[in-house]
C-alpha positions in Angstrom: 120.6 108.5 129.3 117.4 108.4 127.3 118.6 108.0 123.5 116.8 110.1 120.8 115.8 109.7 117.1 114.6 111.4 114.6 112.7 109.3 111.9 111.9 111.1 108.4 108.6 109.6 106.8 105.7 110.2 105.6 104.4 110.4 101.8 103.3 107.1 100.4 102.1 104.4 102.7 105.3 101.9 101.7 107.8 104.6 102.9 105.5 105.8 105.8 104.4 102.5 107.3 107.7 100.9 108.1 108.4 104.3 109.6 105.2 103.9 111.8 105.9 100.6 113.0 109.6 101.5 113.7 108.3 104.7 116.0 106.2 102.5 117.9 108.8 99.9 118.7 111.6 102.9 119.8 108.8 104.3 122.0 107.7 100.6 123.4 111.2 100.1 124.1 111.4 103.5 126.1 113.8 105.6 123.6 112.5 109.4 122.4 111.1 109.9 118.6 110.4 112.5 116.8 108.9 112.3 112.9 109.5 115.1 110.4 107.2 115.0 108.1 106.3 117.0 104.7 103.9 120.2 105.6 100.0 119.1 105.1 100.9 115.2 104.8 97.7 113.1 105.9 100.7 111.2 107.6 100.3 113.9 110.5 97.1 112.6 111.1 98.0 109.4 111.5 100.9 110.0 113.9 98.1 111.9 116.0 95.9 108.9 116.3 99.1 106.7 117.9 100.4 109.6 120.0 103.6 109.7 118.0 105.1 113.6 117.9 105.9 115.1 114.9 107.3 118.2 113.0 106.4 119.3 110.0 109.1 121.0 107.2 107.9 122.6 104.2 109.2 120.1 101.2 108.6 118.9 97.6 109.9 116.2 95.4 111.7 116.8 92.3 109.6 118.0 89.4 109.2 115.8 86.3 107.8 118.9 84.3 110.6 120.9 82.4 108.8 124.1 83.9 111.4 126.7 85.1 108.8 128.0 87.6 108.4 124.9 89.1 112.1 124.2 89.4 112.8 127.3 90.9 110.2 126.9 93.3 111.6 123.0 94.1 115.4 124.8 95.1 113.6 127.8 97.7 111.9 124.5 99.1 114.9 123.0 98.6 116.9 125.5 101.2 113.9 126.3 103.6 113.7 122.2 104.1 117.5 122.2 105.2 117.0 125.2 107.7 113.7 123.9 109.1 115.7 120.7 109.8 119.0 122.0 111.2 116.4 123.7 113.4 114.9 120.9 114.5 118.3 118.6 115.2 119.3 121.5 117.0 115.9 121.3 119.4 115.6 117.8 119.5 119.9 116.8 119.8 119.0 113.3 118.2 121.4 110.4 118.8 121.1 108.9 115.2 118.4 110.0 112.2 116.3 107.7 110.1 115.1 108.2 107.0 112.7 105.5 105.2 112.6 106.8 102.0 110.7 109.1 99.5 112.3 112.8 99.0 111.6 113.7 102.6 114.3 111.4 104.1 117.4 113.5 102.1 116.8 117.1 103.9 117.4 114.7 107.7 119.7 112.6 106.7 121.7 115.2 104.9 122.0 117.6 107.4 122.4 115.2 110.4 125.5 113.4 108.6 127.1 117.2 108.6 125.9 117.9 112.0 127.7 114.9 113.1 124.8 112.9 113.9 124.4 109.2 113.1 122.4 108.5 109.7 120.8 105.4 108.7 118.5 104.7 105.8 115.6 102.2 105.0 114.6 101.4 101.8 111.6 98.3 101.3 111.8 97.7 97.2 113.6 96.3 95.2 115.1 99.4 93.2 116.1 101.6 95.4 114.2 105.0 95.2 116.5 108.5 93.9 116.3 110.3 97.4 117.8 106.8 99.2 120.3 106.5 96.1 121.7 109.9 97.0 120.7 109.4 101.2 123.3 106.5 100.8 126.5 108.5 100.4 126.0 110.2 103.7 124.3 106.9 105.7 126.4 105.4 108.7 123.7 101.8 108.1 121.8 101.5 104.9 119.0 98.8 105.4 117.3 97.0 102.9 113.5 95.4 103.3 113.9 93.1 99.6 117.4 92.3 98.2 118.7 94.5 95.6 120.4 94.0 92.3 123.7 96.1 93.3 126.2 96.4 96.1 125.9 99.0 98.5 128.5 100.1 101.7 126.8 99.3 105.3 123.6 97.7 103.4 122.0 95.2 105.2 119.1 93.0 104.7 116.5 93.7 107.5 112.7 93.4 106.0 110.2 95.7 105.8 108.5 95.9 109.7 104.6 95.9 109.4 101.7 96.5 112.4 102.0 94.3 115.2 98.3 93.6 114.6 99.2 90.9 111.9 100.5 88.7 115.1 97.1 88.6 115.4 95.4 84.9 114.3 91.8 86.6 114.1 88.4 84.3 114.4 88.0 83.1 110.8 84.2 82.4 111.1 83.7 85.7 112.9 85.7 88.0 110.4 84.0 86.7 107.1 79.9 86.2 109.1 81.0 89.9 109.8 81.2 90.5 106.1 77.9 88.3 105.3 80.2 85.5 104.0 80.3 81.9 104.2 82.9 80.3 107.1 83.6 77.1 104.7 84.1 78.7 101.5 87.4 79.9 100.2 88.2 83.5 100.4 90.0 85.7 97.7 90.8 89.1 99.2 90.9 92.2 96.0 92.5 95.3 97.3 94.6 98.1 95.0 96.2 100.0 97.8 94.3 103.1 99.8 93.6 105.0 96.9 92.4 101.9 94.8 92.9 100.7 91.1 91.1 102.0 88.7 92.2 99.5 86.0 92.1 96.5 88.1 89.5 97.0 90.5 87.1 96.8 86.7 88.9 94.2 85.3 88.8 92.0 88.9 84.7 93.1 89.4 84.2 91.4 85.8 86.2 88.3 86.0 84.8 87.6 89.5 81.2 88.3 88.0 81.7 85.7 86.0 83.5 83.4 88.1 80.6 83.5 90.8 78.7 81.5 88.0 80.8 79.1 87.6 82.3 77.9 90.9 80.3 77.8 94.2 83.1 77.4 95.9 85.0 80.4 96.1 83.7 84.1 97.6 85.3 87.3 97.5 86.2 90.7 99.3 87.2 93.4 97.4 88.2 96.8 98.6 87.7 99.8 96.0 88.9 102.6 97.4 86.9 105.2 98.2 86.7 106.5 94.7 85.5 103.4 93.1 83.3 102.0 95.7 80.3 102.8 94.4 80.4 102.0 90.6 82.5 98.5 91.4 79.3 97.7 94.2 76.9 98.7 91.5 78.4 95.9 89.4 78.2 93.5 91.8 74.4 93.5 92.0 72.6 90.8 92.8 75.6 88.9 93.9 75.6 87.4 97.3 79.3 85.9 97.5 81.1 89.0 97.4 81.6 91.9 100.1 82.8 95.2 98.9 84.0 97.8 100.9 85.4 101.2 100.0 88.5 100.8 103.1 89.5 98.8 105.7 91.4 99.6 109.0 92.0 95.6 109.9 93.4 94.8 106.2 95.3 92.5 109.1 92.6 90.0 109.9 91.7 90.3 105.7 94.8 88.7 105.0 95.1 86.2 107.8 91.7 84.9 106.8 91.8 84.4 103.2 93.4 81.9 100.8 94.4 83.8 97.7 95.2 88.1 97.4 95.0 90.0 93.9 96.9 93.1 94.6 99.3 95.6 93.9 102.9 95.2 94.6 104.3 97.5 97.0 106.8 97.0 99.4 104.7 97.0 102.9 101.8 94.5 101.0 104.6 91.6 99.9 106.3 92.3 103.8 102.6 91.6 105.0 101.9 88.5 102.7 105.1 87.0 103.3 104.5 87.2 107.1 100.8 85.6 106.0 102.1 83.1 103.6 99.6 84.6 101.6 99.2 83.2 97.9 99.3 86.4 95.6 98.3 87.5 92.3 100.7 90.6 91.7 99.5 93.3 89.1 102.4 95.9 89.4 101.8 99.8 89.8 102.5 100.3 85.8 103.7 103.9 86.8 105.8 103.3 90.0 109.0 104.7 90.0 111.6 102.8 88.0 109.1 100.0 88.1 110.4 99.1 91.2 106.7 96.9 92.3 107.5 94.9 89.3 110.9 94.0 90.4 109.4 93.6 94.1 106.7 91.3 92.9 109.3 88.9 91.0 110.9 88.2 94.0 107.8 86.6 95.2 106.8 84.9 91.7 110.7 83.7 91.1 110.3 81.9 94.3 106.9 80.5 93.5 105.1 82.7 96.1 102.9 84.6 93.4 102.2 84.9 90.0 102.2 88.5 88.0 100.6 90.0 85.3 101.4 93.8 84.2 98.3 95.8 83.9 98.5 96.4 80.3 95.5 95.9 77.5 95.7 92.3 77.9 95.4 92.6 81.9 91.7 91.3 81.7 92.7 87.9 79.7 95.5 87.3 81.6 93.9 87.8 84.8 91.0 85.1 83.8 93.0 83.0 83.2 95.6 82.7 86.2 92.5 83.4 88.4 90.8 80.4 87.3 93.5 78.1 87.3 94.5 78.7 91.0 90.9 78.9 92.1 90.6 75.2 90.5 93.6 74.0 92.0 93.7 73.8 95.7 97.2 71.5 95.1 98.6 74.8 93.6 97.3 77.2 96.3 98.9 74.6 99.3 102.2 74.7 97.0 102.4 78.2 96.7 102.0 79.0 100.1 104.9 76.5 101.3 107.1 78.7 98.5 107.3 81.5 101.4 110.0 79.1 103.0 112.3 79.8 100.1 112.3 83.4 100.6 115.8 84.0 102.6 114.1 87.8 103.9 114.4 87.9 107.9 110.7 88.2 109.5 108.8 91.3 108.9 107.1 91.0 112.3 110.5 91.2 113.8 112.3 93.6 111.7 111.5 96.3 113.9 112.9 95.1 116.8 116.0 94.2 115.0 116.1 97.6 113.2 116.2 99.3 116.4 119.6 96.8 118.1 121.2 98.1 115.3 120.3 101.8 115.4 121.3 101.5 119.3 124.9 100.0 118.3 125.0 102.8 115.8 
């Protein structure tokens, strides 16, 4: 008998991405999956692309705002979301639901736990997110992609499963010529997620402006975002070691080809640098939930992995600095990228395939 699931996701890329490369692994391994996803989530889209059905439900995340209008508007949502999905676990007679966080996992895993359906939840950071906090009490498996600070019934440590394309060792020479960089120079890769940085895509184009005087050594990609990409290229002008680019689709051979990342520190970027060994400087999301990309990134810096600085007013001094010590230090660079050996987190490229053995025993 062909085994179904249902897997809630969508949102931001850290809760939809593990989602992704979980669907593709049930599907490779010849089981049924079907996403719910919130209504008009650019998710859709990219379920589409890899021929991955979908539903939609009509959702929204707690408001923040004291507004009673928007409150009252959150609880019909609220209601509609549980009768779209009772619908859909009706149609679709799942064998276990998966939710990987963000407030579009509780409406599935709620109602499948009363409809007698398996339930398992996925959560990649550090501090876990409200909707999983409260998915918990009704999850059969809770797993967890970084260890958490707290004890949790039927939690256990699985990673955070990224693209098979990281498996990937691209051609080094081939990836940076592409970009109009230089083979035998060292390679810092700048990115600030999909939707960029605003803060530290300025404060990285000014230190790396100034850097590019100073050592010859060292070249640089940085990804803006979209919104930034043509003020932070206009600062870069008459630069020659540096390729800027608003997005990339093979952030995969990015990462496998250079020797130092300045990022952010969501979950689905420190599974994809550990699987790299990828030295890091970490500059936290200042207004992530709960803070939880600090407490991701000091994972990585407590085990020597990374270093992080919190993008506050001093972010521009502090970023000088640790930039141009580990871009002096080639010693320090090697060191830190043995530190991923000290990380007791199971493989990201595997966690997948493990994720679903233990959804089957479910």
């Amino acid at each position: 008998m062909n085994r179904r699931f249902l897997i809630a996701s969508g949102g931001t890329g850290g809760h939809f991405y593990p989602g992704l490369a979980l669907g593709k692994e049930l599907r490779r391994q010849g089981l049924a999956v079907l996403f719910i996803v919130r209504k008009n989530d650019p998710a859709a889209q990219v379920l589409e692309t890899h021929k991955l059905r979908y539903r939609e439900i009509d959702f929204m995340g707690l408001p923040r705002s004291i507004n009673p209008l928007r409150h009252l508007r959150f609880v019909g949502k609220f209601f509609k979301s549980l009768r779209e999905t009772r619908r859909i676990i009706k149609e679709f007679r799942p064998d276990a639901a998966i939710g990987t966080g963000g407030y579009i996992s509780f409406p599935l895993v709620f109602m499948a736990h009363f409809c007698g359906i398996k339930t398992a939840v996925h959560d990649s950071n550090a501090r876990l997110g409200l909707a999983n906090k409260i998915c918990g009490h009704f999850a059969d498996l809770f797993m967890l992609g970084l260890p958490i600070n707290k004890r949790l019934k039927n939690a256990v440590l699985t990673s955070t499963p990224i693209r098979r394309e990281f498996a990937d060792m691209p051609d080094k020479a081939a990836v940076l010529e592409g970009l109009g960089l230089d083979p035998a120079k060292r390679t810092a890769l700048i990115f600030g997620g999909s939707q960029g940085a605003k803060g530290l895509n300025g404060a990285c184009a000014e230190i790396v402006a100034k850097l590019s005087k100073r050592s010859a050594n060292w070249q640089f990609i940085h990804i803006t975002g979209e919104r930034w990409f043509g003020v932070i290229r206009e600062s870069y002008a008459g630069l020659h070691n540096v390729a800027v680019l608003p997005y990339s689709h093979e952030i995969y051979a990015l990462m496998r080809v250079a020797d130092l990342a300045v990022c952010r520190s969501g979950a689905s970027t420190l599974a994809e640098l550990m699987y790299c060994r990828l030295p890091a400087i970490l500059v936290p999301f200042p207004h992530a939930a709960a803070d939880h990309q600090y407490y991701n990134a000091k994972i990585l810096a407590d085990a020597g992995c990374a270093r992080v600085i919190r993008e506050d007013k001093n972010l521009k001094d502090n970023l000088w600095r640790v930039f141009t010590r580990l871009t002096g230090r080639n010693r320090e660079l090697f060191a830190m990228r043995g530190a991923y050996k000290r990380l007791r987190i199971p493989n990201p490229m595997t966690a997948a395939k493990a994720i679903v053995k233990r959804l089957r025993n479910l």
